[in-house]
C-alpha positions as CSV (number, residue, x, y, z in Angstrom):
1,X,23.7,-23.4,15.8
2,X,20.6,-21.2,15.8
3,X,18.1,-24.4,16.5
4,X,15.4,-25.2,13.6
5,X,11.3,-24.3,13.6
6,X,8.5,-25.2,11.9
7,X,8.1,-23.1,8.6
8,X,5.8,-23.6,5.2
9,X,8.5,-24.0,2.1
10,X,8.0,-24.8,-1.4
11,X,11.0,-26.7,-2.6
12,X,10.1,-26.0,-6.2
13,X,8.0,-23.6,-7.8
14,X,4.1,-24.5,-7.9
15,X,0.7,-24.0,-6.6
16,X,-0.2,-24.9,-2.9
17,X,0.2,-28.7,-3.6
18,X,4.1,-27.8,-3.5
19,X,3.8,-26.1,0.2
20,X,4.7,-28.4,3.1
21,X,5.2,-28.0,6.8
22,X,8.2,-28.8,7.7
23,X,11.7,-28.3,10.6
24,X,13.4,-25.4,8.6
25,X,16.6,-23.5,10.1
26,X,15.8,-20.8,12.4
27,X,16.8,-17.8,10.9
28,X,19.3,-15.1,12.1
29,X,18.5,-11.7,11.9
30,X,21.9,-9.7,10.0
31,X,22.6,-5.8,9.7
32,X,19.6,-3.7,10.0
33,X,17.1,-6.8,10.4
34,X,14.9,-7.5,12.7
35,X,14.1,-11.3,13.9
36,X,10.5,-11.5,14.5
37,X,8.7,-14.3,16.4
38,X,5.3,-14.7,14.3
39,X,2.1,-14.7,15.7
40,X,0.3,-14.5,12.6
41,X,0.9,-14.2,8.7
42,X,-1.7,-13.5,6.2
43,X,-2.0,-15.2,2.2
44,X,-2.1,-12.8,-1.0
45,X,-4.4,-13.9,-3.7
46,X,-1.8,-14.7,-6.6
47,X,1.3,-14.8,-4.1
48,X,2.3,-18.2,-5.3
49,X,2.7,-16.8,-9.1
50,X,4.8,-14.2,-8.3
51,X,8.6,-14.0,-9.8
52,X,9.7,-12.5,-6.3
53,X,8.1,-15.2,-4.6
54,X,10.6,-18.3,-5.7
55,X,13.5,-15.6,-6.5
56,X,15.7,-12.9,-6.1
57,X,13.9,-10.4,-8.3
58,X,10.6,-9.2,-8.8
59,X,10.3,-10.1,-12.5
60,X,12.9,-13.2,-13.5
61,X,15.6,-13.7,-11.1
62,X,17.7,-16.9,-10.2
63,X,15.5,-18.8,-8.3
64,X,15.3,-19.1,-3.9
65,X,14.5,-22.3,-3.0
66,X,13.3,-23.6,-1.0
67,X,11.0,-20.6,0.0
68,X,8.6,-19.5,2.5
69,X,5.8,-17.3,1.6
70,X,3.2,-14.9,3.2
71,X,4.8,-10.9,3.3
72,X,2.2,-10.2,5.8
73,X,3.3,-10.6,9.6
74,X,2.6,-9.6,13.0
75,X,4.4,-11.2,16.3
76,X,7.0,-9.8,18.4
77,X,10.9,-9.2,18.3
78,X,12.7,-11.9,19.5
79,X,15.9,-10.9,18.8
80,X,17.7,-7.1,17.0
81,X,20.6,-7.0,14.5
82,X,23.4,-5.1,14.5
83,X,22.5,-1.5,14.6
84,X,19.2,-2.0,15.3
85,X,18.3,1.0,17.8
86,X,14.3,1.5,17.1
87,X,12.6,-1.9,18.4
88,X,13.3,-4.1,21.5
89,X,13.5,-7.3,22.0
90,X,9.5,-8.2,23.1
91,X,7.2,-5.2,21.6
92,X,5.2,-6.3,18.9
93,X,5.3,-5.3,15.7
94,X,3.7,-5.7,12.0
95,X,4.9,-5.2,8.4
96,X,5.3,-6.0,4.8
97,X,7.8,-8.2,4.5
98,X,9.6,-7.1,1.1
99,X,8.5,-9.6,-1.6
100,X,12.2,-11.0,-2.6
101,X,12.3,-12.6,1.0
102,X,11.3,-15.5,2.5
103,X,8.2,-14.6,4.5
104,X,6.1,-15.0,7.4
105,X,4.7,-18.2,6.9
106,X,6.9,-19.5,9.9
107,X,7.4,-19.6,13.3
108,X,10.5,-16.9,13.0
109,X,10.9,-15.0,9.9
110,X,13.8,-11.7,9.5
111,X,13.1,-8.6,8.6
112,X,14.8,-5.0,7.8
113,X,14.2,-2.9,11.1
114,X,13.0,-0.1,8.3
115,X,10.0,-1.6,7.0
116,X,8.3,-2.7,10.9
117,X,6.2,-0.4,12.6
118,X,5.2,-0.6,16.3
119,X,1.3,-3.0,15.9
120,X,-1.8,-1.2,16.2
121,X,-3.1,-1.2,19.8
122,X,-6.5,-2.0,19.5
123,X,-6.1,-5.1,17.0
124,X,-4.8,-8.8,17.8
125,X,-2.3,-10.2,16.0
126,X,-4.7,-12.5,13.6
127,X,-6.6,-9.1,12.4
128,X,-2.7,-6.8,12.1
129,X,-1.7,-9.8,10.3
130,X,-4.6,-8.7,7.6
131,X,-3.5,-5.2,7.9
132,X,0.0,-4.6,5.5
133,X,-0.9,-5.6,2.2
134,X,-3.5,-4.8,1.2
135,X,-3.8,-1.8,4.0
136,X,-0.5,-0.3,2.1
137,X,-1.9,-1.0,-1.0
138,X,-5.3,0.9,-0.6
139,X,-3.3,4.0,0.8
140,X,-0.1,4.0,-2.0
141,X,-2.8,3.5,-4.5
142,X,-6.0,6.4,-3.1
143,X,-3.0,8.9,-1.3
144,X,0.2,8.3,-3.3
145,X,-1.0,7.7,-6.5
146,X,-4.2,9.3,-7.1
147,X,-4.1,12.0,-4.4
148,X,-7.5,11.6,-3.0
149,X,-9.0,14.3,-0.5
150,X,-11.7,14.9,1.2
151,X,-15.2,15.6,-1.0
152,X,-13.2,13.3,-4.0
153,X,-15.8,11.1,-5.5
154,X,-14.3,7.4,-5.4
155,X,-15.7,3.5,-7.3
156,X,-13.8,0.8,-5.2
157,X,-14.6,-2.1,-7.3
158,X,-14.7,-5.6,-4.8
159,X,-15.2,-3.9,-2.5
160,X,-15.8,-7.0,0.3
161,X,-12.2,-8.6,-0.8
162,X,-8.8,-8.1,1.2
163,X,-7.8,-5.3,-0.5
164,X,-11.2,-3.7,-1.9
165,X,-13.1,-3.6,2.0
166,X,-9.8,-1.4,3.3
167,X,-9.6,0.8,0.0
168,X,-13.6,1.3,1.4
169,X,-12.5,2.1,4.9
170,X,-9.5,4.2,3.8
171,X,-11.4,6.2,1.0
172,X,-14.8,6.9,3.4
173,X,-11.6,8.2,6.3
174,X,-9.9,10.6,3.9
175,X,-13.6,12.2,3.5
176,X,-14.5,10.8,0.1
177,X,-17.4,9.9,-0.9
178,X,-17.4,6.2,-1.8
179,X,-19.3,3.6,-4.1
180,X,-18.3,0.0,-4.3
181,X,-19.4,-2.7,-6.2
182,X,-19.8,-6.2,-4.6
183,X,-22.1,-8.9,-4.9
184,X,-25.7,-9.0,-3.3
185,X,-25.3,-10.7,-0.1
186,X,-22.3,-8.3,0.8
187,X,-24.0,-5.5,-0.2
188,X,-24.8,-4.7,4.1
189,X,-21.2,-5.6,4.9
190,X,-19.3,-3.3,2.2
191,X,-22.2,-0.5,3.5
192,X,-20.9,-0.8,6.7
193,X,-17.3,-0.3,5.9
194,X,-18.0,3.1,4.9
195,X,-19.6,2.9,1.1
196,X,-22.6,5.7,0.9
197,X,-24.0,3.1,-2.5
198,X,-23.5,-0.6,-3.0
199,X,-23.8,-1.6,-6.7
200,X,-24.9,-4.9,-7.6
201,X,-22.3,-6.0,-10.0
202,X,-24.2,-9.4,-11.0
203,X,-27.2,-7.1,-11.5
204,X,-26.5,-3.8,-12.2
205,X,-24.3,-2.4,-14.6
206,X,-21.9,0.1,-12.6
207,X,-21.5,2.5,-15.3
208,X,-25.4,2.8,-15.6
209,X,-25.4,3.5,-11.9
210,X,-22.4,6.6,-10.9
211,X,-21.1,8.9,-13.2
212,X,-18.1,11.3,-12.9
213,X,-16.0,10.0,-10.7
214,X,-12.4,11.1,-9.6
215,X,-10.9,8.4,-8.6
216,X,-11.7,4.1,-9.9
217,X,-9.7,2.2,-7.5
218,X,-9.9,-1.7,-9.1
219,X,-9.4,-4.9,-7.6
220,X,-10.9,-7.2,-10.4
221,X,-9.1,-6.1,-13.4
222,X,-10.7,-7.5,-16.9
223,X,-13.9,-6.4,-18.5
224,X,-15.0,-4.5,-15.1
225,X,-11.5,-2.2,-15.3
226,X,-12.5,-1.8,-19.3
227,X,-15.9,-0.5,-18.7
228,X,-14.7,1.6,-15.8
229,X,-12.8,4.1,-18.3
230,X,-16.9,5.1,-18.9
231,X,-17.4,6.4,-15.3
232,X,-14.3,8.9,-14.9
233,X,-14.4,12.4,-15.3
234,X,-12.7,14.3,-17.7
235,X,-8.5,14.4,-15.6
236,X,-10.0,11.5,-12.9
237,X,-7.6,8.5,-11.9
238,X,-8.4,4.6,-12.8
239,X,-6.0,3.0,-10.2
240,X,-5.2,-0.9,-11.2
241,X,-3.9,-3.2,-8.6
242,X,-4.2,-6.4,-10.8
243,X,-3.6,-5.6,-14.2
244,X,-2.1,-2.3,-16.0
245,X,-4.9,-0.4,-16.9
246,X,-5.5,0.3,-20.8
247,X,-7.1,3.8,-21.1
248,X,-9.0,4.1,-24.6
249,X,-8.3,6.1,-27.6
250,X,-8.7,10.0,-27.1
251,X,-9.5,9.5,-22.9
252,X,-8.1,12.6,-21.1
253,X,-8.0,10.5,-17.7
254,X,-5.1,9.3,-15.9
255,X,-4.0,5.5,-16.0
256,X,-2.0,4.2,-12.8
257,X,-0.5,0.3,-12.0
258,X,1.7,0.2,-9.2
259,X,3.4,-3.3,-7.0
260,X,2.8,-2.4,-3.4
261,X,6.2,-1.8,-1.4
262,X,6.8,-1.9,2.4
263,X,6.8,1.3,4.3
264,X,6.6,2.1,8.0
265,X,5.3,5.6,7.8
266,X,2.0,4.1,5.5
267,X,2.0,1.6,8.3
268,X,2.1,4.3,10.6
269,X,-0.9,5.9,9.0
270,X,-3.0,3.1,9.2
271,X,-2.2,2.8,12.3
272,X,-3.4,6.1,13.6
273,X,-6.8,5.1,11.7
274,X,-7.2,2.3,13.4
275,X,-6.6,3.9,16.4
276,X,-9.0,6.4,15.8
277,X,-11.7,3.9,15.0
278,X,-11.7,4.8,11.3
279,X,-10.0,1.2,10.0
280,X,-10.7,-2.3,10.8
281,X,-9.0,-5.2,8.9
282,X,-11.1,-7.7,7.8
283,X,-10.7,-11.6,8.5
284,X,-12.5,-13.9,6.1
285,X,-10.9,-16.8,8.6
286,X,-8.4,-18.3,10.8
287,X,-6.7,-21.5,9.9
288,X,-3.4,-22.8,11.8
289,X,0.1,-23.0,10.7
290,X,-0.2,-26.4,9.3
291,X,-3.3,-25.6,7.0
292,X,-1.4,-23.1,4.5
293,X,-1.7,-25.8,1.7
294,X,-5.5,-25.2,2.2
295,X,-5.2,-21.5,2.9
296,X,-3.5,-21.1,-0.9
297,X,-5.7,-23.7,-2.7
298,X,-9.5,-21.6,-0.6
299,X,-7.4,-18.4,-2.3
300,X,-8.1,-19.6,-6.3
301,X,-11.5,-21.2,-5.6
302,X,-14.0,-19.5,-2.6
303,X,-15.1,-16.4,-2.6
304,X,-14.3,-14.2,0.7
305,X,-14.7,-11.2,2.8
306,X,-11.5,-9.7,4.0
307,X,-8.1,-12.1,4.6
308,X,-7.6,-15.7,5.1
309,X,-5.0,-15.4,8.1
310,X,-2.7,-18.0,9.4
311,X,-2.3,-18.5,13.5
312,X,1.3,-19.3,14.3
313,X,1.7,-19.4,17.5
């Protein structure tokens, strides 16, 4: 017997009115996994409508119930699987948990050895927790995707959100030049991550305000990702992390939508920006264990800057 721990399940699939905190069997860590102690998980926007999240597959799947969610943990190794060689037992770590397994939303949660990477010095577990995600995310989507280097000419659009304030951060530390969009009051904030212009999106219209751009990277999908095809220059990028991106009739720009996936050599890169002072992830707020209910539901209705992060323990 492996003992039981506190965890966040959903015994059927729903909103955050189906998540309860409940004794939950500790998990045991197999062939190439890793069983991780959490310290801290972070919430996705949208996590609780995702196929992957109550199944076995990211799209359909026979359904994996009950399930934990939050893919976003950092804590320390409690215990290695068979053939695990690269972590031991007590360093602390941080990763993407892959999005077909129960995640982090727990006081133990497994994990494949290959997708952990050693946690960034400098940060505390609550702010590493806010780091995978959406810190893999901006990178797959500005380095993988669109290939951006230094002297590109990059639109984050939201930029003060989870995702949006580290594509700022990531984009301004490859050497781009970087305009966001964001609402008035966190115009200051998004300028301090790294954005040489704010734009005003409840009172300016972005596409009256920056032309020719290389690279849209876009949080907010919708009429703001339509209008965006209007800024690109002739061969530029409009990355889509919400919604597939539609180019227009006759538009010689390139349309990318990509699902985030874990990898410990992105995580690795972040890393060695944080280190260097070039990355910080951004906490909206802190809320215990117990409060993931609340963490889900503030997800769909309050507007935020940076990651609502559990504290386990």
């Amino acid at each position: 017997m492996n003992g039981t721990m506190r965890a966040v399940r959903g015994h059927r699939r729903g909103g955050p009115e189906e998540l309860i905190c409940e004794d939950a069997p500790k998990p045991v860590p197999g062939q190439g996994e890793v069983l991780v102690e959490v310290r801290a998980a972070s919430v996705t926007p949208g996590e609780l409508d995702w196929d992957a999240t109550w199944t076995d597959a990211l799209d359909g799947g026979s359904p994996r119930l009950p399930a934990v969610p939050s893919k976003e943990v950092s804590g320390v190794v409690a215990e290695l699987g068979h053939g695990v060689t690269d972590f031991r037992p007590g360093e602390a770590v941080y990763g993407l948990i892959p999005f077909t397994r129960d995640g982090a939303a727990a006081e133990y949660v497994t994990v494949p050895a290959a997708v952990l990477a050693a946690k960034p010095g400098p940060l505390d577990h609550e702010r590493t927790a806010a780091l995978p995600l959406a810190g893999l995310t901006a990178w797959q989507g500005l380095v993988d995707h669109a290939g951006v280097t230094a002297g590109a000419r990059v639109l984050v659009h939201g930029g003060a959100g989870g995702v949006g304030s580290l594509a700022v951060q990531v984009a301004a530390a490859l050497g781009a030049e970087v305009t966001a969009t964001a609402s008035a009051g966190d115009a200051d904030f998004v300028a301090g991550l790294g954005a040489e212009t704010v734009i005003d999106y409840a009172a300016q219209r972005f596409e009256n305000e920056v032309k020719d751009v290389d690279v849209v990277f876009d949080t907010v999908g919708g009429d703001t990702q339509a209008r965006s095809w209007e800024v690109l220059r002739p061969g530029g990028v409009l990355v889509g992390v919400v919604e597939p991106p539609s180019p227009p009739e006759g538009t010689d720009a390139r349309a990318v939508f990509f699902v985030v996936e874990p990898d410990r050599a992105g995580l690795e890169e972040l890393t060695a920006l944080v280190e260097a002072g070039r990355l910080m992830p951004q906490v909206d707020r802190i809320l215990p264990l117990e409060s993931a209910p609340g963490a889900y539901a503030a997800l769909e209705r309050e507007h935020r800057r940076g990651k609502i992060v559990l504290r386990v323990c």
